[in-house]
N, C-alpha and C positions, 0 to 999 in steps of 0.2 A: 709529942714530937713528930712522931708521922705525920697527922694532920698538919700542923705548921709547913712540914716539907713538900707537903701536895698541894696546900695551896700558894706554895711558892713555885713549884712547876706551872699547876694553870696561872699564875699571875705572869709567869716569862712566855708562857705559847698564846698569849692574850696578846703581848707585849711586840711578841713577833709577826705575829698575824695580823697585825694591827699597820705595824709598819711596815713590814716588806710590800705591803700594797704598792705601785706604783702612783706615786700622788704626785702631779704637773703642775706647773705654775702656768698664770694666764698673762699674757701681754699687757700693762699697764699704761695707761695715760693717765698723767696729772696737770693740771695750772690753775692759777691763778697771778692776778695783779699784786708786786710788790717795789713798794719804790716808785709807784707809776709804769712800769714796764712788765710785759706779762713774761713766766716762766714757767718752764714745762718742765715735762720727764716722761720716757719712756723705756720703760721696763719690763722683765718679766720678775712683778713683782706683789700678786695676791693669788690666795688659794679660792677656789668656789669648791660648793661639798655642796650635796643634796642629800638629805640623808630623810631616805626613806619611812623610817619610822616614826616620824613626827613630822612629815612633813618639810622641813624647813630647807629654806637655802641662806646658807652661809658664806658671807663672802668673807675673806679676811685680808688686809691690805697693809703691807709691811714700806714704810716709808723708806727704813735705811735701804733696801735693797734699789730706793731711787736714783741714789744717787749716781753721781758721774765719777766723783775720785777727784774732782779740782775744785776746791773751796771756794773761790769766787762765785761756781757754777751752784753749789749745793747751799746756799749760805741761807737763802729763805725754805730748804727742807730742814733747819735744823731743828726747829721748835715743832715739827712733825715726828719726828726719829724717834723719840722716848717710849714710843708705845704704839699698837699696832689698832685700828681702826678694824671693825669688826662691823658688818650688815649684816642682817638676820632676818628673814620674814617667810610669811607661809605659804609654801607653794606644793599644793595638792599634786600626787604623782599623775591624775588622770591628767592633767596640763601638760605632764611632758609627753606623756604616752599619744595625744591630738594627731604629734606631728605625721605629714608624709611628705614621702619623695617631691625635692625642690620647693616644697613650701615653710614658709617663715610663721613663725607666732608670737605675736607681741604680747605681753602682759606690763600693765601696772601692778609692780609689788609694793603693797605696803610693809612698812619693816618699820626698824629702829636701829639706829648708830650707836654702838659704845665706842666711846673714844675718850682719851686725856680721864680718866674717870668718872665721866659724863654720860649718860643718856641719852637721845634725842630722838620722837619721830622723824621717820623719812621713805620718803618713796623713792623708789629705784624703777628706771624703763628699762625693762627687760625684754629680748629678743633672742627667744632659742631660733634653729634653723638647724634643720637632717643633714651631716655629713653624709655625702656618697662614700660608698666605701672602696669605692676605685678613684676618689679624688686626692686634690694634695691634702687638703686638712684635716683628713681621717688620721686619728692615734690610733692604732693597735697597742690597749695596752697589755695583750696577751694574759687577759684574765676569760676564763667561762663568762661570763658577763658582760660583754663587747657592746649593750646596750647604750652607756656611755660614751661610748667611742664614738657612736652616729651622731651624739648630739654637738653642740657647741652653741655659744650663747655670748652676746655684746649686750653688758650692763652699765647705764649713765646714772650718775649722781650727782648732784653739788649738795655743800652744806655750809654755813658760813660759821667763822670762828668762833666769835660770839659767844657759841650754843655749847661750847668745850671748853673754854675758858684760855683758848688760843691768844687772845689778844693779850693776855697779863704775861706770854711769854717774852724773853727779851726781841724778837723780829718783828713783835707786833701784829701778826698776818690781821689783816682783818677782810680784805675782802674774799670773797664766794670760791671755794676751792672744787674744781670740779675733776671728778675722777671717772674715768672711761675703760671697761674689759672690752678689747676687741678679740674675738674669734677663742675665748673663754672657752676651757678646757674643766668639765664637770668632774669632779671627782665623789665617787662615791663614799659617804663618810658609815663608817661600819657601827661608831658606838655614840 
């Protein structure tokens, strides 16, 4: 019985420390061609996480948060909504650690897309660049670790429907959907 109830303490201060983090959403751009006319969105409306321990960056990209709120507007997001798009690939910490004062660093990531319950290689242009910390785009997010805060980073993708099984939805998307982080907000992912 004690046992049970200790590790249900450390299961809640896991739980809390996990979340009280400050975790930011990044600026989102979406379009593609539907109907023959193109459609966009802008939101703040995916997580980026780098999480040190394996390397990776994780992008996670939430369609519903795309929307506008007027059906006409949102009607080719709807067969995106069901589930949330997830990028994933490996980015060694000495990468971010390169940067200095006013300089930008490009990489090609290589990754894979889970989406709709699909799979798919994909590459991502990725562009960290040093926050000044006396500029406007510096977070403070009032953690010891302010490391993240310098940084910020614009990630481009497309991927076409095809590869997800997008096109058997009832909108049909089929052309090339391309999704844009501008001025992406790192969050550091702890587990």
């Amino acid at each position: 019985m004690l046992k049970h109830l200790f590790l249900s303490v450390v299961s809640v201060f896991i739980h809390l420390a996990v979340y009280s983090q400050d975790i930011r959403k990044s600026n989102t751009y979406i379009d593609t061609y539907y109907h023959g006319e193109k459609y966009f969105s802008i939101k703040e409306a995916s997580l980026v996480y780098h999480n040190i321990s394996n390397s990776e960056l994780y992008i996670e990209v939430d369609f519903s948060d795309l929307k506008s709120g007027v059906d006409s507007l949102d009607e080719w997001l709807l067969d995106l909504t069901d589930t949330k798009l997830v990028f994933h690939g490996s980015l060694p910490v000495t990468d971010l650690l390169l940067l200095c004062h006013n300089h930008a660093k490009p990489i090609e990531l290589k990754g894979k897309i889970e989406f709709n319950g699909k799979t798919h290689e994909q590459t991502a242009n990725v562009n960290f660049f040093e926050v000044s910390k006396g500029g406007l785009l510096y977070q403070n997010s009032s953690t010891t670790d302010s490391y993240y805060d310098a940084i910020s980073v614009n990630i481009q993708f497309s991927f076409l429907p095809k590869h997800f099984d997008i096109t058997k939805k009832p909108h049909h998307l089929r052309k090339k959907i391309s999704i844009a982080i501008a001025r992406g907000i790192i969050n550091k992912k702890l587990l």
